[in-house]
N, C-alpha and C positions, 0 to 999 in steps of 0.2 A: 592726792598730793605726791609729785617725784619725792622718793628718799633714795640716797645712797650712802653710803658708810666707805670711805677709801683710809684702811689702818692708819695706811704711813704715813699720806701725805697732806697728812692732815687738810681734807676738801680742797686741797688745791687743783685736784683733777677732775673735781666734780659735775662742775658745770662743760664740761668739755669730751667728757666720757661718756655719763649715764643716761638716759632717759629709759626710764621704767616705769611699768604702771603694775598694780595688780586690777585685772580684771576676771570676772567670774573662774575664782579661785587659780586662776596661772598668770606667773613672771614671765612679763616680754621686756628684753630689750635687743640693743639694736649690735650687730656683728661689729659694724665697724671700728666702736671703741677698742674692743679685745684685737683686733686687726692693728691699729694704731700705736697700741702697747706692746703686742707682740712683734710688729716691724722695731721698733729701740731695743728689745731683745733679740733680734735676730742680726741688725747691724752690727751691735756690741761685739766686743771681742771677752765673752762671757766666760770661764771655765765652768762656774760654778755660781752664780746670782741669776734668776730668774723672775718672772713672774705668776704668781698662781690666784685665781679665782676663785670664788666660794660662793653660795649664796646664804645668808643666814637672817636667824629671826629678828626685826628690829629693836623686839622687846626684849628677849633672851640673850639674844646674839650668839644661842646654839644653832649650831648647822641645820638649814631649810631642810629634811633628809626630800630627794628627789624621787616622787612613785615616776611621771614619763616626761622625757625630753626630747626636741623638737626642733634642727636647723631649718629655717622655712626660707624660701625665697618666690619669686611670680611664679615662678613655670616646676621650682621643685621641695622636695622633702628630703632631709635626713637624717639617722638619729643623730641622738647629740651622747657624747661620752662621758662619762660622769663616773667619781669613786663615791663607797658610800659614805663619806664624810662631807658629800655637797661640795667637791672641786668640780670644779668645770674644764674634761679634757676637749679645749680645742684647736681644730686646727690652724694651722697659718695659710690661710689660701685665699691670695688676690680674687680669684671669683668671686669668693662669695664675699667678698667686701664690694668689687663692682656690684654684683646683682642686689644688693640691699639686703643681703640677708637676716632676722630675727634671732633668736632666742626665746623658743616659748618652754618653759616649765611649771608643770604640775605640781605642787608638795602633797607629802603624804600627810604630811597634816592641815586640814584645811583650815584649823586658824591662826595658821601662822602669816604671819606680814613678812615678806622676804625681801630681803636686800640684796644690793651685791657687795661682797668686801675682798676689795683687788688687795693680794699681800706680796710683797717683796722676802724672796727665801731661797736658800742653798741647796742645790742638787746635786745628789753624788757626795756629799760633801759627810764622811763616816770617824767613830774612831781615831781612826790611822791617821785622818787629818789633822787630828788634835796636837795642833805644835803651834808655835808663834808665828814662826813662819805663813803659812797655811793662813792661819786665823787674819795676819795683815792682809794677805792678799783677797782674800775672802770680802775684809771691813773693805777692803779700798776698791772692790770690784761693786760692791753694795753702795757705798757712796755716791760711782759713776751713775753709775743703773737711775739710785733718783733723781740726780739731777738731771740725768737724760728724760725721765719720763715728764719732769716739770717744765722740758723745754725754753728755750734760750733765750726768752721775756722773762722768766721769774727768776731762772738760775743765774744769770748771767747781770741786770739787770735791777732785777727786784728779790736779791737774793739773801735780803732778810727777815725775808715771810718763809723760806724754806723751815724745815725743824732740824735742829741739832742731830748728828747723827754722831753718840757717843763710842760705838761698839758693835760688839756683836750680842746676842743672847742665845746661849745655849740652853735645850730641850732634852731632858735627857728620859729615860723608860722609868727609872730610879732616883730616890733621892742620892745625892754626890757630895762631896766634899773635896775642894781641890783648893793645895796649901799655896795660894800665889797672890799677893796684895792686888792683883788686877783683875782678880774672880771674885764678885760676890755670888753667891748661891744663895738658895734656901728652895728646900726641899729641891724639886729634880729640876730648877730653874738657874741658873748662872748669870749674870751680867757680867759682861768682860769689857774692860777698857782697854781698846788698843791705841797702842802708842808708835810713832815711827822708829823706834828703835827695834821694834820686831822683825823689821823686812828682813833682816837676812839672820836673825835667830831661830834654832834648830829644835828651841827645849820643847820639849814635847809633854803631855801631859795624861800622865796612864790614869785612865778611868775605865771600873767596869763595866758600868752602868751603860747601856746604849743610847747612843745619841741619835734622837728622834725629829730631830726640827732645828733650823738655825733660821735666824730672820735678825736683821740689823736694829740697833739699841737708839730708838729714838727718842730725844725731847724737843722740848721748845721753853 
């Protein structure tokens, strides 16, 4: 049975992205998805929102950890780049979306069920950033990003199937404590409500703790 796990967007990219199978212990799927998402992040006028990929256990939904990885296509091979937290670095190259290119991976643990779980997240985006300012531009560069990826029948359209996008959620190394009614925390996790009165406020927000991950605050 296909499973895919897409965080944000809550399955709405599911049926139009994934096809995976596990077969004798390795994840295949297919280049072009990652091709099609990566083309709306590469048109974007992005500073800082991205796309990043994982593969993870269905049952645990801890990271797949990857032993070998494998761009295949008819006529070639090559490896595939990966951090050790089961991201998947790839590239953006027309080829290998024409030539049909795969995804085969091995895990190291052979019983795990792997998924894919496509996440919406800030790059570059440190410390220093930590002002309102920054944090608008950031929510409002995050907002575009999904609705670009759910494309102009749902966004546009049918665009009360999308999910809420409240904010931002800050990740930090530390647990944090930041005195501002539009931060909830607990332990090293924040929920920030941003508001459009931010765009062009300055206040900044001194934490020592390092900020590890931002990824936008969603409901439904």
């Amino acid at each position: 049975m296909n499973k895919c796990n897409v965080t944000l967007l809550v399955g709405l990219l599911c049926s139009v992205f994934v096809s995976a199978t596990l077969q004798a212990k390795e994840f295949v799927v297919s280049y072009d998805g990652f091709y099609d998402r990566l083309k709306v992040v590469n048109k974007g006028d992005f500073q800082f929102a991205q796309v990043n990929f994982y593969i993870t256990d269905i049952a645990s939904n801890d990271a797949c950890l990857i032993k070998t990885g494998r761009i295949i296509t008819e006529r070639q091979e090559y490896p595939l780049n990966y951090t050790e937290q089961a991201q998947l670095l790839l590239p953006y190259d027309k080829q290998l979306d024409t030539d049909k290119a795969v995804i085969v991976i091995e895990p190291q643990n052979d019983n795990h069920d792997c998924q894919l779980k496509l996440q919406i997240e800030a790059r570059e985006f440190t410390n220093s950033d930590l002002n309102k300012q920054q944090l608008y531009k950031l929510n409002d560069e995050f907002d575009e990003l999904l609705s670009d990826l759910s494309g102009f029948f749902v966004s546009k359209l049918m665009s009360f199937l999308l999910p809420e996008q409240k904010g931002v959620v800050l990740t930090f190394a530390d647990p944090v404590s930041i005195d501002d009614a539009a931060f909830n925390c607990v332990k090293n996790t924040c929920h920030v409500s941003v508001t459009d009165d931010w765009q062009d406020d300055k206040t900044t927000f001194d934490v020592s703790a390092s900020l590890t991950k931002v990824t936008p605050w969603i409901t439904k």
